[in-house]
N, C-alpha and C positions, 0 to 999 in steps of 0.2 A: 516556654515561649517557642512558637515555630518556626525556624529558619525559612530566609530569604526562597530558599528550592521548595520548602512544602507550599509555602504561601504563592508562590507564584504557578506551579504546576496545580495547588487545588483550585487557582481564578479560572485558568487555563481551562479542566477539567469542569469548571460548574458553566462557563462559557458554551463549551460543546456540548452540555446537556440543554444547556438552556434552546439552541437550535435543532437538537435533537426533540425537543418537547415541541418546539411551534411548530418543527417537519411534521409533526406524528398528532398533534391536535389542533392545528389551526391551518396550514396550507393544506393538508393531503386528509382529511376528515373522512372522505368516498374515497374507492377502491377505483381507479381509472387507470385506461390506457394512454400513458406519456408518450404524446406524442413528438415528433422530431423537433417543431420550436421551443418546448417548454423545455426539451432535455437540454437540447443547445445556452436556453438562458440558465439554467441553472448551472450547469457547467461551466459556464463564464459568471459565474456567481461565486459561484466557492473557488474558482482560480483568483480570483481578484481579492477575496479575502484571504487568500493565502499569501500575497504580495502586500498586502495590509500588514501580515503577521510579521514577515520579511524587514520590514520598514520600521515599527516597534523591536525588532532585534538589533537591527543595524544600528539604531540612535541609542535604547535602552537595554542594550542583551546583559548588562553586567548586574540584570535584575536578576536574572533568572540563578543564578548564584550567590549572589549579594555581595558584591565584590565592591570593596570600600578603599584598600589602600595598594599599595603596589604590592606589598607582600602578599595578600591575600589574591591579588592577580599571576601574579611569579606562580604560587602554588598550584591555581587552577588551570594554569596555562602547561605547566609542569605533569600535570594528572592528563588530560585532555584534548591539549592540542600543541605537545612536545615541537612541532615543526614551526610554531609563528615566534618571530623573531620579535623581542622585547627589545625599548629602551631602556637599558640600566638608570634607574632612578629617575627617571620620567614618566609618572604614571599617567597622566592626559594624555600623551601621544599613544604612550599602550594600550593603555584601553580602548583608543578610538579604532586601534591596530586589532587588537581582540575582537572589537565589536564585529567588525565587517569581515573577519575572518567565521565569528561564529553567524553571520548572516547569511554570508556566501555557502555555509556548509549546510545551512537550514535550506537554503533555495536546491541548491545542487541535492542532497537525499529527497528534497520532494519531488523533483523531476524524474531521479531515479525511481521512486515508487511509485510515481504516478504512471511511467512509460512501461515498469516492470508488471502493473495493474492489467494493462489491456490481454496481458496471458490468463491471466485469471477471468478477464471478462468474456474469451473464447472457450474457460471450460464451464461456468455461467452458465453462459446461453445454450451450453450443449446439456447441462443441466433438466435446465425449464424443458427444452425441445424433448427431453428423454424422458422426464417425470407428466410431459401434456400439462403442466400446469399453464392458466389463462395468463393471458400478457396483463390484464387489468390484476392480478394478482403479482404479480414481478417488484413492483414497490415496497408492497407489503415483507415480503420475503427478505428482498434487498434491506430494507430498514432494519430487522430485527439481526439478519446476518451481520451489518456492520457495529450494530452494537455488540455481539458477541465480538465481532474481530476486536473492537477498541479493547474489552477487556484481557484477550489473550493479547493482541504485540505489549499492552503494558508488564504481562507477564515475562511476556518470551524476552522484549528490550533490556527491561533491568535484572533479569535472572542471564544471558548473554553477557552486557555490559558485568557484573560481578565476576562472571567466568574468567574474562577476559583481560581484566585487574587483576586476576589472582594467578591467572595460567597462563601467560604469554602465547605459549603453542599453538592455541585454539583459534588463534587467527587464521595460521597456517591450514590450520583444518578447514574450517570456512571461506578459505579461497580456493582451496581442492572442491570443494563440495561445488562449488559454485563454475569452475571450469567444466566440470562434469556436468553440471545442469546447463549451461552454457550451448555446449557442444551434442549433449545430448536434443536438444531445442531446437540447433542448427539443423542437424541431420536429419531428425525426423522432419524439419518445416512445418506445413503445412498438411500432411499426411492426415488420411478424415480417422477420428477419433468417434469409437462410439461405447456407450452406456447401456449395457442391461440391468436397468433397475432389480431385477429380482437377486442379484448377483453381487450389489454395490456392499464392500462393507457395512457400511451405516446401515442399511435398508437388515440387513442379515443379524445384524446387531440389535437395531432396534425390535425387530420382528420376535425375537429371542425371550428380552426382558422387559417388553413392555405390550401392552394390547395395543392392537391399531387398526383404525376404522378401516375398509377396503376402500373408501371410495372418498373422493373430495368432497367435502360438507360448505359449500361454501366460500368464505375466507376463512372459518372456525380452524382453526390449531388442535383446537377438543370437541368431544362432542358426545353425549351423556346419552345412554343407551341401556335401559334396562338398570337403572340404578351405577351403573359403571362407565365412566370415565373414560375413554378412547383417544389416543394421538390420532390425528387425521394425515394423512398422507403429505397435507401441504408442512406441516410440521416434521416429517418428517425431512423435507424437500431445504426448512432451513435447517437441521441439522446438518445434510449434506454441505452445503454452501458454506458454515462455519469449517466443517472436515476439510474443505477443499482449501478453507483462508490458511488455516492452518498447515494443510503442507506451504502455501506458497508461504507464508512468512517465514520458513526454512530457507527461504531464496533470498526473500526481499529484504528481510531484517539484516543478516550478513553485510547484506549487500551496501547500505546504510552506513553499516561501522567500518566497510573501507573508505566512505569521505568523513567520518567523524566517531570519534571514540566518545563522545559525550552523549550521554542513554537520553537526556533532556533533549536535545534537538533529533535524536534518530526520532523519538517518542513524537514528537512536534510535527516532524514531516513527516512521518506515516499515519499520523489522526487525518493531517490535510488530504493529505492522499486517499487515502479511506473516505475519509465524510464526500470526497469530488466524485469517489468508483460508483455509485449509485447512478449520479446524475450522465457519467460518463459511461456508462452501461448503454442506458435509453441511446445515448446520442449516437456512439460509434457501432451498436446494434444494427443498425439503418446504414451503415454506410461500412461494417469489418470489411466487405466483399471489393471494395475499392483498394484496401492496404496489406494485396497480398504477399509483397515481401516484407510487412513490418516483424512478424515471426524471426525470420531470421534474425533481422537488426535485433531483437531482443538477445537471439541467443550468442550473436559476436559481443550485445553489451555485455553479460554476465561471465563471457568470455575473459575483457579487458577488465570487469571488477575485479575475479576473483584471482586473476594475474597481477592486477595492483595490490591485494592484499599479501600474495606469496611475498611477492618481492617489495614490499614496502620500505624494511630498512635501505637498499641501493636508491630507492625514488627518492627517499627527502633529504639523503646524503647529496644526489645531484640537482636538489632543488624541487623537484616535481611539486605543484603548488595545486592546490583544492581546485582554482576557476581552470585548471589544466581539464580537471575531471568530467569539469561542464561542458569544457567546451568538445571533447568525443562527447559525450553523454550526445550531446544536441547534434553531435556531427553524423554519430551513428543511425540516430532516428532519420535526420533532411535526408540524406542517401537512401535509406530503407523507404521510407514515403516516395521519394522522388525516381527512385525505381521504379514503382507500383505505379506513379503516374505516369512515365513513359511505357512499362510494358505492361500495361492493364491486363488481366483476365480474363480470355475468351466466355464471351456470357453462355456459351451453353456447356462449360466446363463448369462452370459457377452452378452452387446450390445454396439457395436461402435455407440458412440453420434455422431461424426461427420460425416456429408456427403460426400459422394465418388467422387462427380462432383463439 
């Protein structure tokens, strides 16, 4: 019989397919250029259902465990979220205590992935700009890139999460790593970043051990030439894009398990997060050029994560509480934003990353 955690992670997982299917055969059927209001609703689309998911944890999160009596709370509370203070022998108030601690950690890591995204969506677009791939091709790409990412953080979260349980240290590691990426991000800023396709890993790799067409076929992936089978370029373009998820979730995933040691909610807020970067691509594509100090806020946030990870035991020794985390989280971005709108960008210092065809 399967525990409360498989059955509710594989609803979980047949849910996000099930939107992944009507993304991929009933909304997006043609290959189109998304433009700025469609990116806009959809992005308030999946934000909204991500506060749907929020609200289902808040009332019911002692599903996602299956936690029935006080004892079996004690324990997970004990594994998980060491720092929420328990009623002795009161399990209704605790649980309610639990519930809203584990909702607040769900909402807080998806804000961090979702804010830690938009660095990913600036190496993205440098991506597309470098490989000339069509912007009416950008969807397509994005679609199959985020289903690879779903499969790798499910990798990377619960191989992490194990580590973590068994090695205490590795925290320590992942908040060094993360001060380092941090400050590395600061310092460079906004520094222009460029792509020699013929040079890229991927492209040098692929080229290596497998045939590939020279030229874009289309939206084809493959393309049958002389009896033999060819990767086309644009295939090559999502292997890239998965390469790229993949280092950032070196970033982003850490980043996660300094507001929550529980692999199910890091796992939960970074699907949201993920399934929103697509539509948050199109949107903030149109408008990165307005939020030129958001870079740095990025790099002081990764900053304050992986210093909150070092030092963890002194924080919950003096109380330091998860909505603490939110609220720099949210404090870091308003100042970064709100910089950007007081000292805008001189527009002919300004270059549009994205191609016009």
């Amino acid at each position: 019989m399967f525990s409360n955690e498989v059955l509710f992670f594989g609803g979980f997982l047949l849910a996000i397919s099930v939107m992944l299917l009507l993304d991929l055969g009933v909304f997006n059927k043609k290959d189109h250029i998304v433009k700025f209001g469609e990116a806009a609703g959809w992005t308030v689309a999946w934000i909204a259902l991500a506060l749907v998911f929020y609200m289902i944890i808040n009332t019911h999160g002692d599903l996602v465990h299956g936690v029935d009596n006080y004892t079996q709370l004690e324990a997970i509370q004990a594994k998980y979220a060491s720092h929420v203070k328990l009623i002795p022998g009161n399990f209704e108030e605790s649980l309610e205590i639990y519930r809203k601690n584990m909702s607040l950690e769900f909402i807080t890591g998806y804000l961090l992935e979702y804010a830690l995204s938009v660095d990913n969506i600036f190496v993205i677009i440098l991506i597309f700009s470098s490989f000339g791939v069509r912007p009416k091709y950008y969807k397509k790409v994005l679609f199959w890139g985020v289903l690879g990412a779903i499969i790798m953080r499910f990798l990377f979260i619960f191989l992490g999460s194990a580590l973590m349980q068994r090695f205490d240290w590795i925290i320590y590691l992942f908040g060094a790593l993360l001060v380092y990426q941090g400050g590395k991000i600061f310092f460079e800023g906004n520094s222009d970043e460029k792509i020699d396709p013929a040079k890229h890993p991927v492209v040098k790799f692929t080229s290596k051990y497998f045939p590939v067409f020279p030229r874009y076929v289309k939206e084809h992936f493959f393309v049958l030439k002389k009896g033999k089978w060819l990767l086309t370029p644009l295939f090559v373009v999502v292997l890239i894009v998965e390469f790229t998820d993949l280092i950032f979730a070196v970033d982003s995933v850490p980043a996660v398990f300094s507001v929550t040691k529980d692999p199910y909610i890091v796992f939960f807020s970074n699907i949201f997060a993920i399934m929103g970067l697509r539509s948050m691509f199109f949107f903030l594509s149109n408008i990165m050029g307005l939020f030129r100090f958001l870079k740095y806020g990025l790099g002081v946030l990764l900053v304050f994560i992986g210093a909150k990870m070092i030092f963890h035991i002194p924080l919950e020794h003096a109380g330091f509480k998860t909505v603490y985390s939110l609220y720099v989280i949210l404090g870091i971005l308003a100042v970064s934003i709100l910089a950007s709108v007081i000292f805008p960008e001189k527009k002919e210092d300004s270059e549009r990353i994205l191609p016009n065809s």
